[in-house]
N, CA, C and O atoms as CSV, one atom per row, in Angstrom:
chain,resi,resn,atom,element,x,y,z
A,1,UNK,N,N,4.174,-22.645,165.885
A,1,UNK,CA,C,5.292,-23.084,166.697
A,1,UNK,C,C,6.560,-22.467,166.113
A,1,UNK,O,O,6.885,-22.533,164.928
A,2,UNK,N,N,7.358,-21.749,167.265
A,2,UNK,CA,C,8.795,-21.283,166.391
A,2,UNK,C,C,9.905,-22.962,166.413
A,2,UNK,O,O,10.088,-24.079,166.895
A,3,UNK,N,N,10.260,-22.093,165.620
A,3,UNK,CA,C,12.242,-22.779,165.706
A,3,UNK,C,C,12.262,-23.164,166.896
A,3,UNK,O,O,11.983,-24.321,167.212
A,4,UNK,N,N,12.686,-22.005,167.953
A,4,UNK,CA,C,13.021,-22.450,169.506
A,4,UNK,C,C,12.285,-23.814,170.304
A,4,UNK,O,O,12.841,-24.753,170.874
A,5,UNK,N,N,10.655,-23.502,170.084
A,5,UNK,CA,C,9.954,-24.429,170.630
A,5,UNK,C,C,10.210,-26.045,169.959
A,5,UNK,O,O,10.611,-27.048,170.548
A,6,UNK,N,N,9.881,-25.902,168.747
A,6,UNK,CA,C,10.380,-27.224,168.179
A,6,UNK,C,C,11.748,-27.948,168.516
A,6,UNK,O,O,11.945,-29.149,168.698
A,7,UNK,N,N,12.487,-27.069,168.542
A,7,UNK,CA,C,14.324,-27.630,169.208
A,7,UNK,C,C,14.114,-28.002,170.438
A,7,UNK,O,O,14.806,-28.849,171.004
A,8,UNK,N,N,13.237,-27.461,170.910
A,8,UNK,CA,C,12.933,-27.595,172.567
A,8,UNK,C,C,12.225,-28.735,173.011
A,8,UNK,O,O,12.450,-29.104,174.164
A,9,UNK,N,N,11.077,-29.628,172.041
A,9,UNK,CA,C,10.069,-30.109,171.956
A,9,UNK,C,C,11.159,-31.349,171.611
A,9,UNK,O,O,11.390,-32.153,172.515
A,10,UNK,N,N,11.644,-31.464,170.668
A,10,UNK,CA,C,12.238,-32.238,170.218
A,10,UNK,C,C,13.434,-32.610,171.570
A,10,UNK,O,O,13.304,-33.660,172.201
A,11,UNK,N,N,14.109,-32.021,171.763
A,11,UNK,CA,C,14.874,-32.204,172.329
A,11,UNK,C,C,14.849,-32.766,174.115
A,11,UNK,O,O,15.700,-33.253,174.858
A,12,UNK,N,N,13.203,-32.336,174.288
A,12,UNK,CA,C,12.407,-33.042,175.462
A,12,UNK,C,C,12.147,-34.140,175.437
A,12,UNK,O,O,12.122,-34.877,176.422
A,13,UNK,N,N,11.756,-34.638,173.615
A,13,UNK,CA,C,11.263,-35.368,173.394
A,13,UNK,C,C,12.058,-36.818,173.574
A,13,UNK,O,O,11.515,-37.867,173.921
A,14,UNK,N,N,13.655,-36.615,173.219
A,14,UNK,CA,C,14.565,-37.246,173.269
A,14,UNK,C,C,15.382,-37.754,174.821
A,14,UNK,O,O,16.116,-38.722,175.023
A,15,UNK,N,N,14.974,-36.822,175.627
A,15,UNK,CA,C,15.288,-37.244,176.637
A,15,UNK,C,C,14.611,-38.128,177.465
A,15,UNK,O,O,15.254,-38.942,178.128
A,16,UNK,N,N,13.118,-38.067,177.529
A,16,UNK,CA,C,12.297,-38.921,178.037
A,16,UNK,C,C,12.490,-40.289,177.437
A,16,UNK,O,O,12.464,-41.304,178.132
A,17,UNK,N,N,12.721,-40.302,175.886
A,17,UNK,CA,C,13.181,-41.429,175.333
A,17,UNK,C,C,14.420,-42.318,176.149
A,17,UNK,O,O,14.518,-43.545,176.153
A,18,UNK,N,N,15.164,-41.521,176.707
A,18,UNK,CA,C,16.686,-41.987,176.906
A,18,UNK,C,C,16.185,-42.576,178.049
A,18,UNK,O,O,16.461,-43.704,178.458
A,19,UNK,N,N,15.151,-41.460,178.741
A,19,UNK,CA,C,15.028,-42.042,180.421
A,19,UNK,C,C,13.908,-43.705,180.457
A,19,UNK,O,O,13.488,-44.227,181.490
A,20,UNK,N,N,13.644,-44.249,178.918
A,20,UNK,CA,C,12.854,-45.209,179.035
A,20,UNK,C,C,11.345,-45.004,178.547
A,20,UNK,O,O,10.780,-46.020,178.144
A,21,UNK,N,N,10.592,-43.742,178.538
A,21,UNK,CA,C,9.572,-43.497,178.210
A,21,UNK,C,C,8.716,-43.836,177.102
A,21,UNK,O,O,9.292,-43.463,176.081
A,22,UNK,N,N,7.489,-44.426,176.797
A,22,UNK,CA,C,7.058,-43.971,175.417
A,22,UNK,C,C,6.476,-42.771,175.104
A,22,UNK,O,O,6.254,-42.027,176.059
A,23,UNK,N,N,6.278,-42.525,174.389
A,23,UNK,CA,C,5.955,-41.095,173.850
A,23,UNK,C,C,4.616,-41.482,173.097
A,23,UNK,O,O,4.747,-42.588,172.570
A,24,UNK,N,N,3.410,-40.938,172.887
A,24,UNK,CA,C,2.553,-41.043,171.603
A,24,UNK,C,C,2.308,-39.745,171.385
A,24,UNK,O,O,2.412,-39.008,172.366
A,25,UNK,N,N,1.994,-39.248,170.305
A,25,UNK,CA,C,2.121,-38.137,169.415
A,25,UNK,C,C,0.007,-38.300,169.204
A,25,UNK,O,O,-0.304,-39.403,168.755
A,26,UNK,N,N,-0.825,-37.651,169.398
A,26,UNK,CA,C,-2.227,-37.213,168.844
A,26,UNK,C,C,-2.451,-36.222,168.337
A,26,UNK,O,O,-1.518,-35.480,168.031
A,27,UNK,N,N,-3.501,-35.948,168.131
A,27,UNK,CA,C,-4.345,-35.035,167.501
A,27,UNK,C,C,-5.382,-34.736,167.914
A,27,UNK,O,O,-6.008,-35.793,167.994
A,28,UNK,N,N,-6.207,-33.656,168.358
A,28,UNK,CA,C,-7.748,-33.372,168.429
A,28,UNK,C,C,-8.457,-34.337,167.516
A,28,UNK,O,O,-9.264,-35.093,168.057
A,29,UNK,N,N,-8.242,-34.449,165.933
A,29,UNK,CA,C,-8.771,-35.454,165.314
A,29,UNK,C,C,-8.921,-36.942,166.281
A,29,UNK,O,O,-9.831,-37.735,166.519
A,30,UNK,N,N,-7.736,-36.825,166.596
A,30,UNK,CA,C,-7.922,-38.568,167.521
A,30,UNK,C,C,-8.830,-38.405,168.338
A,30,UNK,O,O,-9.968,-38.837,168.159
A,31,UNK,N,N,-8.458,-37.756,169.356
A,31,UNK,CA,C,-9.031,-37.740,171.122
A,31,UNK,C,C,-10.688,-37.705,170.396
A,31,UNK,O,O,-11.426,-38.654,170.662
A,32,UNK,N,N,-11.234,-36.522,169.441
A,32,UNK,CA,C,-12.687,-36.147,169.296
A,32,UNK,C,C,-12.995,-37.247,168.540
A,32,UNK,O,O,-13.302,-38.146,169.323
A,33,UNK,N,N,-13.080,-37.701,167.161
A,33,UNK,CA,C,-13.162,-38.503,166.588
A,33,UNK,C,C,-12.500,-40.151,165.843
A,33,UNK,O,O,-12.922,-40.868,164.936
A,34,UNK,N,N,-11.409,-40.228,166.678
A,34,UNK,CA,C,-10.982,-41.302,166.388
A,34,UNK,C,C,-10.540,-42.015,167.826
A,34,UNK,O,O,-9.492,-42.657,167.894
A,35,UNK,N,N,-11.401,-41.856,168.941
A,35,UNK,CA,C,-10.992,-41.978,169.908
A,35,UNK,C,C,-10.730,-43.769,170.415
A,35,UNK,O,O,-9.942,-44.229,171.242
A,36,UNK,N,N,-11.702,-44.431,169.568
A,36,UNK,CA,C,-11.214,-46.018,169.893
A,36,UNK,C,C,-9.564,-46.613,169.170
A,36,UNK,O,O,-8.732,-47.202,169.861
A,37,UNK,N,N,-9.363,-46.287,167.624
A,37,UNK,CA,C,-8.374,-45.868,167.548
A,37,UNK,C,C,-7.080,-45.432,168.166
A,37,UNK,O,O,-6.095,-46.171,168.170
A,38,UNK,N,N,-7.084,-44.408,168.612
A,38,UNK,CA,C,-6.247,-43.877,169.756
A,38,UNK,C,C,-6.272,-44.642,171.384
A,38,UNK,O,O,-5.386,-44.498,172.227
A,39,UNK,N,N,-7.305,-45.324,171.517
A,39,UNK,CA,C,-6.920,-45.754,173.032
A,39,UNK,C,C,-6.140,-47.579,172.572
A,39,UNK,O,O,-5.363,-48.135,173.349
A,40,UNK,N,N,-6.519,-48.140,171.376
A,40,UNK,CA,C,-6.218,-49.056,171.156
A,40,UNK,C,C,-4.988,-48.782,170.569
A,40,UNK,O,O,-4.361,-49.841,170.564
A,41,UNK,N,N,-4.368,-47.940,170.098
A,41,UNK,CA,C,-2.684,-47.774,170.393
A,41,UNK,C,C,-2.455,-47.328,171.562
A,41,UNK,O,O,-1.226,-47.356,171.633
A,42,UNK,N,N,-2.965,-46.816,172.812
A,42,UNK,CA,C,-2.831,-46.815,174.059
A,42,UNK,C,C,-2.636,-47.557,175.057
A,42,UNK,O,O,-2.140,-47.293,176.153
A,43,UNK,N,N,-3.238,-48.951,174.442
A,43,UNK,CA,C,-3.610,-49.939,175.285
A,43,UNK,C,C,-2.680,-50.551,175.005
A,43,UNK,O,O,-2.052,-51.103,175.909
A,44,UNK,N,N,-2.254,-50.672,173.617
A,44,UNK,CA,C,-1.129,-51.892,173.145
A,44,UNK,C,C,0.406,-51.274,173.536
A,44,UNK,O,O,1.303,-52.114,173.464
A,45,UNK,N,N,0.804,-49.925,173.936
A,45,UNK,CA,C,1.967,-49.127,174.092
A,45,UNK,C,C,1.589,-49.688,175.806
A,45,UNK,O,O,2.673,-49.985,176.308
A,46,UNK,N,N,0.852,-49.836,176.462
A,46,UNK,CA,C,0.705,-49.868,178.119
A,46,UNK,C,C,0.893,-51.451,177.998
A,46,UNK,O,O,1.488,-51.976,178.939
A,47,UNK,N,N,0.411,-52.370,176.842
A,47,UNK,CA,C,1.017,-53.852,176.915
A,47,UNK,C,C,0.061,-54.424,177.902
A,47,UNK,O,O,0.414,-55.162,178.821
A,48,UNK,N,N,-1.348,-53.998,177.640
A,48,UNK,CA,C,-2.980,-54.426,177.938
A,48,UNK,C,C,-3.283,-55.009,177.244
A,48,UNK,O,O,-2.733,-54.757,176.172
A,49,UNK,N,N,-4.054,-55.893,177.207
A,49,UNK,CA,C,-4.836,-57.052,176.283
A,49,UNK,C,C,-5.839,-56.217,175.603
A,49,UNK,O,O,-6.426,-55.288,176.158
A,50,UNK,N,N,-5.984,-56.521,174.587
A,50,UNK,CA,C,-7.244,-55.997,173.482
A,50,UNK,C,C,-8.926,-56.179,174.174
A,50,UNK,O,O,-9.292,-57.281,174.583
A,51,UNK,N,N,-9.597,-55.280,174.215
A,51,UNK,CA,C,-11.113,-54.934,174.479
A,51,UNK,C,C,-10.882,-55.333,176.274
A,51,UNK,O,O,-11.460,-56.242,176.870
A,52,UNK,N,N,-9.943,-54.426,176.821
A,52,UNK,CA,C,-9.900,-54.520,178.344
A,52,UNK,C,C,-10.318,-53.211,178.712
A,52,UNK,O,O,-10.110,-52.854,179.871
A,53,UNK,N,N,-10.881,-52.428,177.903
A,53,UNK,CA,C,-10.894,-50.937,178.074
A,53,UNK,C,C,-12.085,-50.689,177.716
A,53,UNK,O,O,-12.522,-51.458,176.860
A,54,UNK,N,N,-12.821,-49.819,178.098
A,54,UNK,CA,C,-13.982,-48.986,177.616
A,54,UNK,C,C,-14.013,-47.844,176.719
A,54,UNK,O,O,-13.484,-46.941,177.367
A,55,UNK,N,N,-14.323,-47.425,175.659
A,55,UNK,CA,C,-14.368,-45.869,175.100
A,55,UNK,C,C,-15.914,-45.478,175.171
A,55,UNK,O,O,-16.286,-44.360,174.816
């Protein structure tokens, strides 16, 4: 990733913030192997009740 993209990334990142958004940040590590993990901070950022979801 250059300079540009990161200023850019960041600076996307901040606006969606402003407009109300959450943001979550992953990894291939998550999605492939830590995928219950990752949906159960998914679930709790969407403000779903715990084991309402399938993985």
């Amino acid at each position: 990733m250059t300079p540009q993209q990161l200023r850019d990334d960041r600076r996307r990142h901040n606006r969606l913030t402003e407009d109300h958004w959450t943001l979550l940040h992953v990894t291939g590590t998550d999605v492939h192997r830590q995928h219950r993990q990752m949906l159960a901070v998914t679930a709790r950022a969407l403000g779903l009740p715990a084991g309402r979801w399938r993985s």
